[in-house]
N, C-alpha and C positions, 0 to 999 in steps of 0.2 A: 504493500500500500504506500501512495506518497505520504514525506512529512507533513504534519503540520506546518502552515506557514507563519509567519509572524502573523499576516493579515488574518487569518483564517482565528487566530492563539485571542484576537484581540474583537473578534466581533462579538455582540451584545444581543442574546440571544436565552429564550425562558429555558429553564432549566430545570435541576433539581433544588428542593428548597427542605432546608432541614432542622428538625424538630428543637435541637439545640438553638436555633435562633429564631425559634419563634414562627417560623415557614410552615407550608404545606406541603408534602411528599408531590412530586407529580413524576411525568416518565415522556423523555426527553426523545423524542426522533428526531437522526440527522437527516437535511436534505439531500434527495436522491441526486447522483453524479452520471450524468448524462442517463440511457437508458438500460444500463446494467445492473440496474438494483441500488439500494443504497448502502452507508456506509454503517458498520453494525456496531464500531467503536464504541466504548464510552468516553463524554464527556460531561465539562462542569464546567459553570459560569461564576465566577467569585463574585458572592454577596460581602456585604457590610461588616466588616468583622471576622472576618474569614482568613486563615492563614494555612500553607504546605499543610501545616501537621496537623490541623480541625478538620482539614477535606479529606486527608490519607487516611486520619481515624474513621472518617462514615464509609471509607469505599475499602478499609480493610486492606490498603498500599501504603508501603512507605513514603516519606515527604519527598527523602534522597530519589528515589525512584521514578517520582511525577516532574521532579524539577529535571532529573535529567531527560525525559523525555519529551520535554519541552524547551529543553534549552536554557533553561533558568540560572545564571552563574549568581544570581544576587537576588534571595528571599525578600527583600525590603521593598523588593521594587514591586513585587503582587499587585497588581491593578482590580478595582470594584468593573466588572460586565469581562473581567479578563476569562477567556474561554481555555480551558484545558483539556489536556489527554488525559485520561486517568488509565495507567496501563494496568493490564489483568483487573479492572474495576470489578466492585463485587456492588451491582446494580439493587439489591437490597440493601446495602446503603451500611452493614453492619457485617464486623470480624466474627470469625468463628467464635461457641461460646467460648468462655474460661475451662479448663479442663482441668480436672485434681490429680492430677499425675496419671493419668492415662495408659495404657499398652498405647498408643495411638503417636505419645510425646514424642518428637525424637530434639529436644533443644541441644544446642550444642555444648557441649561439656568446657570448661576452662582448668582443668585436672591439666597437669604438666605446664603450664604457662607462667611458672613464677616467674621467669624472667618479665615477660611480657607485663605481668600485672605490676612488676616493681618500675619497668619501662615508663606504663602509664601513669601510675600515680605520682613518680617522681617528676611528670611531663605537667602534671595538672598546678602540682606544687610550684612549679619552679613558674610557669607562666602566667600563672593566676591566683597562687597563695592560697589552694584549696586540697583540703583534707577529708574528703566526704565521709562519716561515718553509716553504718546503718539505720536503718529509718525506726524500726521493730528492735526494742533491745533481747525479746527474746522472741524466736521465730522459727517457720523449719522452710526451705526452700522445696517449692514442689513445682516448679515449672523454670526452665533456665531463655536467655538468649536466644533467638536464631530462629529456626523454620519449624513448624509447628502443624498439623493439617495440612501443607501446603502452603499455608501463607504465614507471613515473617510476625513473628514476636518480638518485639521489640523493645524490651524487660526483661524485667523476670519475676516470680509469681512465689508472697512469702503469704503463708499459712500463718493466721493467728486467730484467736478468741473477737466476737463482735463487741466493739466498745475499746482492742487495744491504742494505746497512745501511738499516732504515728509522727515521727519527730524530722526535721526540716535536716539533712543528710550534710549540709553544709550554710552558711549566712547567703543571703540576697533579697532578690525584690518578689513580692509574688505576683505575676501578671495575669495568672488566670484563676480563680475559686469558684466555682458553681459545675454547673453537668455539663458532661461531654459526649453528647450520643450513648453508645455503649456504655463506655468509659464512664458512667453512672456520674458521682461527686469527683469534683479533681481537684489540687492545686499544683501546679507550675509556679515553681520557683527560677527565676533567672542570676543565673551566678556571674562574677566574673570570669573574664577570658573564652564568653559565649558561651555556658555550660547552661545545660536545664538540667533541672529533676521534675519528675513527674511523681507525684502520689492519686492511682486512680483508685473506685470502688471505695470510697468511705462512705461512714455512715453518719458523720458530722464534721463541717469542718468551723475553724475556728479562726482564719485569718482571711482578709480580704484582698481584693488586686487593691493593687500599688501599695501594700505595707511591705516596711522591711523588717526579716525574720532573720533572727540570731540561729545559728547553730546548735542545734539538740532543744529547739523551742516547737512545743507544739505546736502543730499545725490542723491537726485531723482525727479521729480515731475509725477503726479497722470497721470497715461493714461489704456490702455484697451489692450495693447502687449500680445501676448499671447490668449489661448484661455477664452474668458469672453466676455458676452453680454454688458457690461457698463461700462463707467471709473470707478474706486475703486483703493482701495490698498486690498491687499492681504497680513497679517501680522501676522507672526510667531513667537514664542517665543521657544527655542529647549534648552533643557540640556541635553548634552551626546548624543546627536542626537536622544532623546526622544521630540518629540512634549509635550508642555505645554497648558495651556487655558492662553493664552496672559491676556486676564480679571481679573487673579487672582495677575498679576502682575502691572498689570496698576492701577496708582490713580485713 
């Protein structure tokens, strides 16, 4: 199939609208191209508030993955009516459920990577003066990093009691508190040196966007909001709105 063109990336055209912002679901057909059928892609039209990793989250694709298939070298520049490709789109609009450790799982393991983990974190330190601890002081991991169903996890998945305190893994700003499609209650914290943490699936949170949050200060406590079989956290680690393996950052 041809690219996407810039013109094609920027026309302004109804779409899909979703429940996070307040929209109505609808179902998008692309204009047929010449008389050979049309085109079966999916696409998205960026609303109001809308950013890579709000649209990746409803279509179950990574942000890294939409931006590169459109060409995107600079997330900032997101344009409102800007029209996208959403590659491997999952046209329900939502990821597979949460899974409790599954025969099904295959996340990818970080066993053997001390090097790598000591790499990372000495990279985080030295660039940005960040030391992430765990979110959950006591917790069991049942879901790791990596591919999952077929489509990317982008976390990883800590098992605790509903009601545990979930704590702010490093200081910053929080830019997002409230629901995220699936992703039930969320808050996004933004660190220096471009780092996010994500805490999805609470069951209360306790801080707002634009407050700044200290280190091991609550933020949240553990619930099932969102779509997921069982209380957990659901915890991310992003630079440049690149998903990371939280594990390689974590003591």
């Amino acid at each position: 199939m041809a690219r996407l063109t810039r013109g094609a990336a920027l026309a302004g055209i109804a779409c899909l609208g979703f429940t996070i912002l307040g929209g109505t679901a609808c179902t998008w057909r692309p204009e047929p191209r010449g008389s050979a059928g049309s085109d079966s892609r999916t696409y998205h039209t960026v609303k109001p508030g809308e950013n890579l990793y709000r649209i990746g989250k409803d279509y179950g694709v990574s942000s890294d993955a939409i931006a590169r298939a459109n060409s995107i070298r600079d997330v900032t520049e997101l344009r409102v009516g800007q029209r996208l490709y959403i590659p491997r789109g999952n046209r329900a609009g939502l990821p597979p459920a949460q899974s409790r450790g599954s025969a099904t799982n295959t996340p990818r393991s970080t066993r053997g990577n001390d090097a790598l983990k000591k790499r990372v974190r000495a990279e985080a330190k030295r660039n940005a003066k960040l030391n992430f601890m765990w979110p959950l002081s006591r917790t069991k991991l049942t879901s790791r990093f990596g591919r999952r169903n077929g489509q990317p996890h982008e976390g990883i998945d800590l098992s605790a009691p509903k009601g545990t305190t979930i704590r702010a893994a490093e200081s910053g700003k929080v830019i997002h508190s409230g629901r995220l499609g699936a992703y039930g209650l969320v808050v996004i914290v933004k660190h220096a040196g471009n780092y996010r943490s994500v805490y999805a699936h609470a069951r209360k949170l306790f801080v707002r966007k634009g407050q700044f949050v200290e280190k091991a200060q609550k933020i949240a406590e553990v619930g099932m909001t969102g779509r997921t079989t069982g209380p957990h956290l659901h915890f991310e680690i992003r630079r440049k709105e690149v998903p990371k393996d939280p594990l390689l950052y974590l003591p």
